[in-house]
N, C-alpha and C positions, 0 to 999 in steps of 0.2 A: 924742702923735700925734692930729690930725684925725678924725673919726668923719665922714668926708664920702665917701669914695667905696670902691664897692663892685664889685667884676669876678667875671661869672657867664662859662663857659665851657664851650659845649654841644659834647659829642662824639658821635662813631660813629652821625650821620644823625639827631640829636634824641636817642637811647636813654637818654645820661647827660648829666649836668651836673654841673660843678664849682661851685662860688660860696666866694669868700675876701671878705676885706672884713678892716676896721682896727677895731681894737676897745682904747680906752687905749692899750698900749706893744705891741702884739703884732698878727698878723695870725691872726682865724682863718679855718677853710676848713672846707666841707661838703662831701660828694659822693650824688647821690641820682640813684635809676635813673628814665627820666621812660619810655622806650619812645616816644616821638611821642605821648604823650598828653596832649594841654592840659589837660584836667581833673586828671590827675595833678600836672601844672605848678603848677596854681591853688592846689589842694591843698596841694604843699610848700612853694608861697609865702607860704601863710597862716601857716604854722606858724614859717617864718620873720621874719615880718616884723616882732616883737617884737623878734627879736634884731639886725637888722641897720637901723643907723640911719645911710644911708647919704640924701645929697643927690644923688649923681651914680653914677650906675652905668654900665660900662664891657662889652659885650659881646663877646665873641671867641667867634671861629668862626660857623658857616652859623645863627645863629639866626632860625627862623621869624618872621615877622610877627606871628601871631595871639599868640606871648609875650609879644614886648614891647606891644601894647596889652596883656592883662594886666597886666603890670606899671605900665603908663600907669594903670590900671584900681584899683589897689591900691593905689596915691601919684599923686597927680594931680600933686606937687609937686616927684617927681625927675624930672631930666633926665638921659635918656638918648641915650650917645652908643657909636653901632656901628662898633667897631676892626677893622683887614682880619681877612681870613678867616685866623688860625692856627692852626696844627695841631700844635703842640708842647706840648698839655697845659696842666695845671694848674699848673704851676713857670714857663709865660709868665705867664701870671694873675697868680700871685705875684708873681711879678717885677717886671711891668709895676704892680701896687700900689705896691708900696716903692718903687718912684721917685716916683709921683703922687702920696702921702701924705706923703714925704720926702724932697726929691730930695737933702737935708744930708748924710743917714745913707749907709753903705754899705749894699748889700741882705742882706749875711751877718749883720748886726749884728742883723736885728729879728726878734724868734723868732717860729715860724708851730707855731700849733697847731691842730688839727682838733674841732671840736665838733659836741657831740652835741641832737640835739631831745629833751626829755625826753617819755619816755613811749613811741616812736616806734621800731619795730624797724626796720632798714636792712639793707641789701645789697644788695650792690653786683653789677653784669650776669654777673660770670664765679659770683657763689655763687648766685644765681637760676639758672643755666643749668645749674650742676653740680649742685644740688640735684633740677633738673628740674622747674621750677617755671616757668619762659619757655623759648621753645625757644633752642637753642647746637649747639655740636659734636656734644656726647655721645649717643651712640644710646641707643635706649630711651623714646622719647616724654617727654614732660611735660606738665604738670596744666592747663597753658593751654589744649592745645591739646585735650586728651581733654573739659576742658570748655565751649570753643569749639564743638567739634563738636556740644553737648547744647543750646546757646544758640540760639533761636527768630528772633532779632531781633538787627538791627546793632547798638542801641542796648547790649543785656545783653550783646554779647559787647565793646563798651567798658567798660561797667559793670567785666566782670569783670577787664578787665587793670589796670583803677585797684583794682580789692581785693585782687591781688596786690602791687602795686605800691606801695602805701598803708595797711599794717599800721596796724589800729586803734588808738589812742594808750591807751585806757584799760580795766581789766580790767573794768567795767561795761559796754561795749560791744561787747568780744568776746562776753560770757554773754550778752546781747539778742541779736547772731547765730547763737549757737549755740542758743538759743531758738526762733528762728524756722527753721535747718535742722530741729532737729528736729522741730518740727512738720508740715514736709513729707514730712520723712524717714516718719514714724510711716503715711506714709499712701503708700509708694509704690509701689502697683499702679494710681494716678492719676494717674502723672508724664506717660504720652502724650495723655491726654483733655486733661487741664492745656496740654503744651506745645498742642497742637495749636489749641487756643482763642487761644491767646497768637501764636502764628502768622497767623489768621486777623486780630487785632486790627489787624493793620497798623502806619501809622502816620496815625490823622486829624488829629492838630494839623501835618503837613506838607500833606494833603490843603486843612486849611480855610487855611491859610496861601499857599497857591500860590491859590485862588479868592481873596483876597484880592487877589493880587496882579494878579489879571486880569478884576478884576471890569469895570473901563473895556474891556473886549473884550467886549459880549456874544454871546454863541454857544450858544444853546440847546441843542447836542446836546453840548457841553463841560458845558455848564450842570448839567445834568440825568447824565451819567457822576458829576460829583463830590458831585454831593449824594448821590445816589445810594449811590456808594462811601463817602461819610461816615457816612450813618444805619446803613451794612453796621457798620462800624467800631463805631460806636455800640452796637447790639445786640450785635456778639461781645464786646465790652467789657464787657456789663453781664451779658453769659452767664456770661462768666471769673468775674466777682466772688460769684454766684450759683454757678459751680460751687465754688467753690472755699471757698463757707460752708457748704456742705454736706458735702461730700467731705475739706476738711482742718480748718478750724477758724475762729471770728469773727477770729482773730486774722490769720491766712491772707489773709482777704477784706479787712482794712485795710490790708494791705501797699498795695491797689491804689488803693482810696477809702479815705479818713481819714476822711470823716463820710456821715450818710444824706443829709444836703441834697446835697452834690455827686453823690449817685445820683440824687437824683429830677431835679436839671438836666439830667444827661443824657439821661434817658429822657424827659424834657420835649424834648429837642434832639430826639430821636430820632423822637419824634412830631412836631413843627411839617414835619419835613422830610417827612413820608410825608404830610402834610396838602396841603402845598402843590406837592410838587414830581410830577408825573404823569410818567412815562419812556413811556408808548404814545403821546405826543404829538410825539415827538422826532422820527419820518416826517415829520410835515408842517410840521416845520420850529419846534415849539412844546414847551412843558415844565412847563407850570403847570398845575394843575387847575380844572375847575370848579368853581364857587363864591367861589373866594377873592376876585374882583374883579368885579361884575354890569361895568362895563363894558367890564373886556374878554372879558368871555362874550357881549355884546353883540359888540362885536367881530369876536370867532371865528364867532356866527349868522350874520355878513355874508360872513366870507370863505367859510363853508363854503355859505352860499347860492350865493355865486358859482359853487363848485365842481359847486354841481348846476347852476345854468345854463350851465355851457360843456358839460356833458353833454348839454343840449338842442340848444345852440348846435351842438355835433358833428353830430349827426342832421339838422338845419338846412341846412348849410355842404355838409353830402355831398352833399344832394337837389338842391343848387344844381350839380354835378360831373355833365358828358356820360354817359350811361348805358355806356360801356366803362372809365372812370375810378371809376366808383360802387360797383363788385360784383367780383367774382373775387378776385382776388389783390391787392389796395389795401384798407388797413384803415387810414381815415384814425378821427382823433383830437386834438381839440381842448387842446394841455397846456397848463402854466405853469411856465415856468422862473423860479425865482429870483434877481431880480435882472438877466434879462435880456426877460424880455415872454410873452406868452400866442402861441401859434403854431397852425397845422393842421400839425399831425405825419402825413408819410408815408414810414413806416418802407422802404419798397422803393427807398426814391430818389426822383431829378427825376422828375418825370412829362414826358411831349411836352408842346412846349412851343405847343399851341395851345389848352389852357386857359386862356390868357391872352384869347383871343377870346371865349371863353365869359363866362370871368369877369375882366372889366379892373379890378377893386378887387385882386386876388391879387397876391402878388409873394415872389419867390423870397429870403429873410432869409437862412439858413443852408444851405450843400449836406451832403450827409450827412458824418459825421466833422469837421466843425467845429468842432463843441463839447468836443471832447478825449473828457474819461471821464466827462461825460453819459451817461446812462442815453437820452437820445435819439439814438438815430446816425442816423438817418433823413433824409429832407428837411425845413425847416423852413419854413411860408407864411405869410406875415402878412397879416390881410383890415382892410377896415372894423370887421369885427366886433370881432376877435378882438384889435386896440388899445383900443375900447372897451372892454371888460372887463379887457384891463390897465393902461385908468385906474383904475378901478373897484379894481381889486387894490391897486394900488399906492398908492394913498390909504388902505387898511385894513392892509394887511401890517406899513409901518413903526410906525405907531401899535400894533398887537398885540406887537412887538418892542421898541419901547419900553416898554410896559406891566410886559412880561412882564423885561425887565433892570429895571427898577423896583422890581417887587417880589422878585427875585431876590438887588439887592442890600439890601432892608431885610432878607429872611431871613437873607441874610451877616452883615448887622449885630447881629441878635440873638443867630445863633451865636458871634460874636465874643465874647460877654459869658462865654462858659465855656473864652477860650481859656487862660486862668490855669489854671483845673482840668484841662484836657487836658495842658498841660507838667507839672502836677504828674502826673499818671496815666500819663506815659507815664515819665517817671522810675522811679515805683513799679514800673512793670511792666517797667521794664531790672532793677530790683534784685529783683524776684522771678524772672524771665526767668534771673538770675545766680546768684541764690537754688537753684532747683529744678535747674539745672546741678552744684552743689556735692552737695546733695542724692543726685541722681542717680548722682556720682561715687560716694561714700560707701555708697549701697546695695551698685553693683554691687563693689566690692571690699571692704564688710563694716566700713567703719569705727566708731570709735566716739568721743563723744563726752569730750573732754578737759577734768581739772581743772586749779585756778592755784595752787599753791603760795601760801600764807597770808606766809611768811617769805621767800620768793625766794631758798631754799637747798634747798629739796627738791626734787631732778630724778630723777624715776622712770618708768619705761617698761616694763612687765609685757607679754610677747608681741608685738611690736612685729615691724611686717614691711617691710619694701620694696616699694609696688606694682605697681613697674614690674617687677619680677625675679616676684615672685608671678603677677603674669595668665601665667607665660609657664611655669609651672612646678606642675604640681598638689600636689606634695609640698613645700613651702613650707616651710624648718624657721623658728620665730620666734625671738628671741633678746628679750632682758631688758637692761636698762641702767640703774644704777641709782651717780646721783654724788652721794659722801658730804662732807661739810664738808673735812675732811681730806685726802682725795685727791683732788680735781676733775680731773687733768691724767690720762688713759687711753692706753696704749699695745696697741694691737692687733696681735700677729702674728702669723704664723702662715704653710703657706707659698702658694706662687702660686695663683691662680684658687682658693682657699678661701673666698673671702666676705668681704675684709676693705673692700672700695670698698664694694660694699653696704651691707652694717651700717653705716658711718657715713653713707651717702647717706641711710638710711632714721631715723637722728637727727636729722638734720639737717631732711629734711622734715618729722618730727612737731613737731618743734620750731616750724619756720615755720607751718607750718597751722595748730599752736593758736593764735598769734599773730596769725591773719586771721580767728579766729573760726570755726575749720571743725571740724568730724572728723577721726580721724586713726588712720592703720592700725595700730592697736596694741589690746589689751584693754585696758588701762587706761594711761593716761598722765598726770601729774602734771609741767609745766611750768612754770617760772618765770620771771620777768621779763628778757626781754634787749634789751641796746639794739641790738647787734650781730652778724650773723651771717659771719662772714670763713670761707672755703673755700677751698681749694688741692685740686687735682684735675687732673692733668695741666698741660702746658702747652698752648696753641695752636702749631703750625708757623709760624714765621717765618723768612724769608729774612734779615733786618737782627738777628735776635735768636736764643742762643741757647736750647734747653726750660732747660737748669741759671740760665742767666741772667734769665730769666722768673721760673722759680720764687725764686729767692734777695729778689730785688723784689717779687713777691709775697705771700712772710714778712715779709719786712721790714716794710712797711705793716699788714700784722697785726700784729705786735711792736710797732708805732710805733702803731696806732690803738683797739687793744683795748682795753677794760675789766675789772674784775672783773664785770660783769654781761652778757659777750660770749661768745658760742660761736663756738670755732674747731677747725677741723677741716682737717687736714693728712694728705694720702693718699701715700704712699712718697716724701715729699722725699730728694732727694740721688741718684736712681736714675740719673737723667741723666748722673753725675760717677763718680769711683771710688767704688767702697766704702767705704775708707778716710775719704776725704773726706763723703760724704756721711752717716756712722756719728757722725767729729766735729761735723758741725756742727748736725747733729738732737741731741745731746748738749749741745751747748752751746743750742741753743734748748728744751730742756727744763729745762735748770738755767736759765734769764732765766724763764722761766714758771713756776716752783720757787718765786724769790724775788722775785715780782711783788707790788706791793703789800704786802707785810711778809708773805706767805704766804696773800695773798685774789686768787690767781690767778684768770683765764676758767677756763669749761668747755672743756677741749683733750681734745681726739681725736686721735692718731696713728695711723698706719697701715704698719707695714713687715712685711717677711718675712724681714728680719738680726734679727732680735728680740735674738737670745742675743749678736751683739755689740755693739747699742746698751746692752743692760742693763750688760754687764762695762762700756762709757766712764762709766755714771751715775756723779755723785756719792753720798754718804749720805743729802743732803739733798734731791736730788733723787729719788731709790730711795725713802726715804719719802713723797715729796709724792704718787707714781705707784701706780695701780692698772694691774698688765700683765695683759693678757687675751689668751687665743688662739683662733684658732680651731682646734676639734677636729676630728682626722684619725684614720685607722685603717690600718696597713700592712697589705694582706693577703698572705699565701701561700698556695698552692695546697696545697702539703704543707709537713709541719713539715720537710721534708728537701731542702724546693726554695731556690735561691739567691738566686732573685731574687722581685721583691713590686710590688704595683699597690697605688696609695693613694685609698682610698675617704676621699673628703671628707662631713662630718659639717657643714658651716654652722651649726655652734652653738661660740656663746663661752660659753667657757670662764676659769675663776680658777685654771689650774693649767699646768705644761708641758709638754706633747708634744716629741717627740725631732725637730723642727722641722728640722735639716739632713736626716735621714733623710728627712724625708718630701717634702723641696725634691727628692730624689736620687729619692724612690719618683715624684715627679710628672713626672718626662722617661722613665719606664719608656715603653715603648709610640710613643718618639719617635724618641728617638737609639739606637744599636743597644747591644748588649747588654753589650759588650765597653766601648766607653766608659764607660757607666756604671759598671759592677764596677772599673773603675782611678778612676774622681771617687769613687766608694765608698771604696776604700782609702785614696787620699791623703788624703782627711775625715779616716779614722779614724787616721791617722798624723800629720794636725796636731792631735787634738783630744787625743790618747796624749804631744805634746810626742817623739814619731817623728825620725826622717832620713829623708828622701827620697834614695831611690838606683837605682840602672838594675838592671834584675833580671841582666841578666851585660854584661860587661867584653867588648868587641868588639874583633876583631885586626884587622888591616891585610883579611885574607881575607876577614872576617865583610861590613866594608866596601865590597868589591868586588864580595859576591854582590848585597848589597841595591843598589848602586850601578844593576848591571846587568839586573836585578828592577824598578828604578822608570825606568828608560831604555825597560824594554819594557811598560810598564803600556797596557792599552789605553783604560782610561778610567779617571774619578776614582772609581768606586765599589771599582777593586780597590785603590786605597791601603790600604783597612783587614784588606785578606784578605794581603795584604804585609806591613804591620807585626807582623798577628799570626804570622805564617809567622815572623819575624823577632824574636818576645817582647819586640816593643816596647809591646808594650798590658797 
């Protein structure tokens, strides 16, 4: 088969992507969660692109633009070609391959297997969301968003969804981030001074980059905002780095600047711009300082000359005005509009119109409100004079404006020369911005710092908790987890609302988090290398689908893409369906995982509250492979003489077993009413004795006619039960 063409297939709005492609006699396939994030994109595709040695790639479904440049970006020398919009998955993909690779073969004929990036932990949107790790269905927050909300800056809260999203490939790389949390960690009674700086930072390489782009517009009051707002930038920038050598560590302050020369350019930027650029000049229409240019200081001694001679000019122009025009209520005023001429300003309006006898140079330019939102609303007069001096302006103005764009844009162009060291700084400061988010998290729910397993068979978790269930509960019981060579596959029972989603929710996320290099809610935790993290945890609602038919495809692609180096975790499969059914078929997916790889099964976690007759379907071989855990309960009664019992849940797992129907029967106490229960109590203990179920008495033709006439006159549904028991039907 060809090694020429390759089909990527973006689903659910960007979130995931498929990618199959021909590799020798086989097709393989990837699936990798992207969220809409091109850097994540870039990301997978590097890691990819060793493997996939494709000429022609084939696109399906709504793929953004900004990817496939990327992908233009990465092979300058495939061609790519964009297929209608499909929406049938990944098995169009395939499909549409094995024609295009070999239209000879049938498409059943060529095997399709899924491969792995080595090094690279994965999962996929539904075990991210069940985890609580991205947001989804499930109630109870997750870790995005908790540290989303700690993230300063737009930039760290991408940052952070690519380090959920993009699990560190090498166990040297996780121990350099957990390096650097804890170096914040260690220090955090600083984490609001910190963010707070980080906030103020901004963003000036989009600052100096928009002047850039407008620098052919000059506009001295724009002018002088961005420089302005740059040098701000500058200084909180160089505060950060300084707070943060002092307050958390040298190594802390290189997260932001890698060397001292790039500090001193800055703070070189930071000065040229306080040098050159004056902000009290931006009134009169100017933004440079004295000194930097003797000619156009020259210049500005002309304009502002002028400005004192229209001041004279004013006092001049008045004395020439009738003595009823001159004094009272007329307070004339010689201004300069920009851009439009020099005038006698009388703010009261036209004056009578026999000033024109007096004075025949006068003439009426603007009547009041003319000028829109001028600051002059008034009448506007133009004399002899007062064109004279806005010749006079207007021959120095443009020339001070030219000047002063001149040198505005040489100061652009010098700050241009650090604009490399601003993109790297503000990088740094999204990964520390995402850094001290992580940080953050970790103080306030008390995390701790995780090891790697040497061997990548020691999985241990000493007091391990769930954080989401913890913030919400002060008495927090922690639980221990601990998978031996021999038994990797755990079945957890116990009965309902006892803790059994949890406990593995909170596996599952220590797991991930050591794998992103973070902290993780437990006392000590000992993790080892997985490529894989597959999750089952409810189904989604769908109208075209049923929850049992979800879940069954579900496992299956767990079964079908696991490893022995994969953690999966399975929460009451088969609930959906009968008992029966659902008891065999967890049974039979525990015995395929039994004898996975000659007995070097995944780490599997189970979850039911049939415990006692999942264990009776086990095989030998599979009873062996299995460590069963439960979660511990406690029946209580009020007196040793009372009939009935409330069951106090214990959330701690247990290596032993509790009398598990009993206590499914003590957790509807307080629900259903008292009398149902005492008869599901009986028939229990009469199927579990190998009993006859029989009618407590033998009913005559009479017996039948009272209760007949009894449920004909029922007045509502709550006396059916005060009827049957009248009746010793309960």
């Amino acid at each position: 088969m060809s090694q020429t063409v390759a089909c990527f297939f973006v689903t659910d709005h960007g979130r995931e992507i498929d990618i199959a492609w021909a590799n020798g006699e086989d097709i393989q396939t990837t699936h990798v969660v992207m969220y809409d994030s091109t850097t994540v994109f870039v990301n997978w595709m590097r890691e990819l692109q060793s493997m996939i040695q494709a000429g022609e790639i084939h696109l399906f479904g709504c793929f953004p633009n900004k990817w496939i440049e990327c992908i233009k970006q990465l092979d300058q020398n495939v061609r790519i070609v964009v297929q209608q919009k499909d929406t049938s998955g990944i098995h169009s993909a395939v499909h549409a391959l094995k024609s295009m690779v070999n239209s000879n073969e049938e498409p059943g004929e060529v095997p399709v297997t899924q491969t792995q990036i080595d090094g690279c932990l994965m999962a996929d949107k539904e075990s991210l969301c069940a985890m609580g790790i991205m947001p989804g269905i499930k109630e109870g927050g997750n870790i995005f968003d908790i540290c989303k909300g700690h993230c300063m800056t737009v930039q760290g809260k991408k940052r952070l969804k690519e380090l959920l999203l993009f699990p560190l490939k090498t166990k040297e790389a996780r121990v350099q981030r957990l390096d650097q949390i804890e170096s914040l960690y260690k220090n955090r009674y600083c984490f609001s001074d910190a963010q707070r700086l980080i906030k103020k930072v901004g963003n000036p390489l989009d600052v100096l980059q928009k002047m850039w782009k407008t620098q052919s517009l000059p506009n001295p009051k724009s002018h002088a905002r961005d420089f302005t707002k740059l040098k701000e930038s500058l200084v909180c920038l160089l505060e950060l780095v300084a707070y943060l050598a002092s307050n958390f560590s040298e190594n802390a302050s290189a997260l932001v600047l890698e060397s001292r020369d790039a500090e001193e350019q800055l703070h070189h930027a930071s000065c040229l711009i306080d040098k050159v650029v004056d902000q009290e000049q931006v009134q009169e229409g100017m933004c440079i300082h004295y000194g930097v240019s003797e000619e156009l200081d020259d210049l500005k001694a002309s304009f502002f000359g002028t400005q004192d001679l229209m001041r004279h000019l004013t006092v001049f122009q008045r004395d020439r005005l009738p003595k009823v025009l001159r004094h009272g209520t007329y307070e004339w005023e010689m201004v300069h509009i920009h851009q439009v001429g020099v005038f006698m300003h009388c703010p009261e309006g036209i004056v009578p119109s026999y000033i024109y006898d007096c004075l025949p140079d006068w003439e009426l330019a603007f009547e009041p409100g003319a000028l829109g939102s001028s600051i002059y609303q008034g009448a506007l007069y133009s004399t002899e004079v007062s064109n004279e001096v806005h010749r006079r302006i207007d021959h120095v103005l443009p020339r001070i404006c030219d000047l002063e764009a001149a040198i505005c844009n040489k100061l652009l162009s010098k700050l241009l020369q650090i604009e490399n060291i601003l993109a790297d700084v503000m990088q740094n400061i999204a990964d520390i911005d995402c850094l001290l988010s992580l940080a953050k998290l970790c103080a306030e729910h008390n995390f701790n710092r995780p090891e790697y397993s040497e061997t990548d068979d020691e999985f241990v978790i000493k007091n391990g908790w769930n954080p989401f269930i913890r913030k919400k509960s002060v008495n927090y019981i922690s639980n221990d987890t601990e998978v031996s060579v021999t038994q990797r596959i755990h079945v957890v029972t116990g009965p309902l609302d006892s803790g059994k989603t949890s406990y593995l929710q909170q596996i599952s996320i220590i797991s991930f988090l050591a794998h992103i290099g973070c902290f993780v809610p437990a006392q000590r935790a000992i993790i080892p290398q997985m490529d894989r993290i597959f999750i089952k945890m409810g189904a989604a609602e769908s109208l075209s689908d049923s929850s049992f038919s979800q879940s069954v495809r579900r496992v299956s692609d767990m079964m079908a893409y696991c490893s022995s180096k994969s953690l999966v975790v399975i929460d009451e499969f088969g609930k959906e369906t009968l008992s029966c059914d659902g008891i065999s078929l967890t049974s039979g997916i525990i015995q395929y995982f039994a004898q996975f790889h000659a007995g070097n099964p995944p780490v599997v976690f189970f979850a039911t509250h049939m415990g006692d007759l999942l264990l009776e379907s086990l095989s030998h071989e599979a009873t062996t492979s299995c460590k069963v855990l439960f979660m511990e309960t406690v029946l209580h009664k009020i007196a040793p003489s009372d009939t009935s019992s409330s069951i106090i849940y214990l959330y701690k797992v247990k290596a032993r077993n509790n009398d598990v129907q009993e206590a499914n029967n003590g957790c509807t106490e307080g629900i259903l009413p008292q009398c149902v229960v005492t008869r599901g109590t009986s028939i229990l203990r009469l199927i579990n004795s190998g009993g006859t179920l029989r009618r407590n008495e033998r009913y005559s033709t009479l017996n039948a006619i009272r209760l007949a006439n009894d449920i004909k006159n029922m007045e509502s549904h709550s006396d059916a039960l005060s009827i049957l028991d009248k009746h010793s039907l309960l």
